[in-house]
MARFIBA-641594 format. One record per residue (C-alpha): residue in one letter; z, y, x. Coordinates in steps of 0.1 Angstrom, whole numbers, plus 5000, padded with zeros to 4 digits. Example, Ala and Ser with C-alpha at 12.3 -4.5 7.8 and 13.67 -1.06 7.14 Angstrom:
<recs>
a507849555123;s507149895137;
</recs>
This chain:
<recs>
x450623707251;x446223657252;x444523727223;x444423357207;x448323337205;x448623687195;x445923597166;x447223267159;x451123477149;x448623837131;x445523667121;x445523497091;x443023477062;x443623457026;x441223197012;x440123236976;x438023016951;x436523246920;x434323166895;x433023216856;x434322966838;x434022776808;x437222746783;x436522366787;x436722416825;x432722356839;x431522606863;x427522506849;x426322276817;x424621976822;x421422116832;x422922326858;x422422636835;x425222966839;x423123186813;x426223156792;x428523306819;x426623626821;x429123926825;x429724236812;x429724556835;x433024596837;x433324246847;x430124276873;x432024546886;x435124336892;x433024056911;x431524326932;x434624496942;x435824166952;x432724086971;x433424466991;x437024316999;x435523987016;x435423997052;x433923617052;x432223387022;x431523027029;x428722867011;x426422557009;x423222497011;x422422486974;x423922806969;x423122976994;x419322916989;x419723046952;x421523366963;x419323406992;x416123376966;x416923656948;x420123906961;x418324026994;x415824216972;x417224246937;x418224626944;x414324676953;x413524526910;x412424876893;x414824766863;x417424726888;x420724836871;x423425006893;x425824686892;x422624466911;x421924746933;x425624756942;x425724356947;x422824336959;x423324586991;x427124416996;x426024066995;x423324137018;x425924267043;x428824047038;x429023777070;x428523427055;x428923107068;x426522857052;x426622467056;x423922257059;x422621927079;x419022027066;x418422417071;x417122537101;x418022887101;x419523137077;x419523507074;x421023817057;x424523827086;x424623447078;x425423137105;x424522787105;x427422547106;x427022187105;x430522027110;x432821957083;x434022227062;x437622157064;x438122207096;x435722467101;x437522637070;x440822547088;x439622717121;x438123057108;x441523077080;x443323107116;x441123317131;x440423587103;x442423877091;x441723957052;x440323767023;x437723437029;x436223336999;x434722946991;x431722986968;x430122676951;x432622386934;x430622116954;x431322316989;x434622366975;x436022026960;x437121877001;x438522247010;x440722246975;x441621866979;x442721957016;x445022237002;x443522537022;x442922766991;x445722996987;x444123166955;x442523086927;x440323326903;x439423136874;x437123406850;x437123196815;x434223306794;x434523226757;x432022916757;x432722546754;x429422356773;x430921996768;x429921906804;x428521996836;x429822076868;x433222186871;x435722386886;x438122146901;x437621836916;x439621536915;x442721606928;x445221366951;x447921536936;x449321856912;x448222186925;x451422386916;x450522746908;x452323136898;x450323386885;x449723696896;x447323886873;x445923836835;x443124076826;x440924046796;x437224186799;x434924266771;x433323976750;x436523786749;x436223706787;x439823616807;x440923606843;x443623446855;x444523496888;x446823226903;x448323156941;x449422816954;x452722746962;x453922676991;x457222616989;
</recs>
């Protein structure tokens, strides 16, 4: 058997879509603003754990940019706490695949890629053993419509921003879910951990 077949039977990534949310279900307000998602330690610490288990994160171009403007040196900031030190030096290290018609390069163990998401998403599911993580709703409205997440981490914080950009898309039909783990953080702060069925 060569190694594609033998990957295509072993080799198969668990795609996850995480993010602080709002109880009314917006991943931002209006003006783009996620001041009132900031988290508690205990909760930084769960994001950056979860960051350590990611063999692969796909992001856009907006994202990416605002990540990339601050994470590459944030453990370098004199106040730097030990949770941004920590995030800072995994992020940094993590391989990333960032999508873009517009950037012409990007850096910190990131690649380029400018076809369509799904079926790069599609390709690199196949090709990767462990978790793959979709950050960013707009990079990650086509890849949930298409079905490819298999988990969902949905962190609610205990504020209602009456708009804004949200955590699902439109959807061509129910996403039927189980859940797997309910934790409550300080501050009144939830997640809900849910996988997609299959069957």
């Amino acid at each position: 058997m060569n190694s594609t077949a033998w990957c295509s039977l072993k080799c198969m990534g668990r795609l996850i879509y995480g993010f602080n949310v709002s109880v009314d279900g917006y991943i931002a307000d209006a003006q783009g603003n996620i001041d009132w998602s900031n988290p508690s330690e205990e909760l930084h610490q769960y994001w950056n754990d979860f960051e350590r288990q990611t063999a692969l994160s796909f992001y856009g171009r907006r994202l990416y940019e605002l990540m990339a403007g601050y994470w590459p040196t944030a453990d370098q900031a004199p106040d730097a706490g030990p949770f941004v030190v920590d995030y800072a030096r995994t992020w940094r290290d993590m391989p990333k695949v960032v999508f873009s018609r517009t950037l012409e390069s990007v850096y910190w163990n990131s690649r380029l890629e400018r076809r369509d998401p799904v079926e790069v998403v599609t390709e690199l599911k196949a090709e990767t053993d462990g978790n793959l993580e979709v950050a960013g709703a707009t990079l990650a409205a086509p890849i949930v419509q298409a079905g490819l997440v298999d988990e969902y981490r949905i962190v609610i914080a205990p504020t209602a921003v009456g708009g804004g950009t949200p955590f699902f898309p439109p959807l061509p039909s129910w996403i039927s879910m189980r859940l797997l783990e309910n934790r409550t953080f300080p501050c009144g702060t939830v997640l809900l951990r849910y996988e997609a069925k299959r069957d």
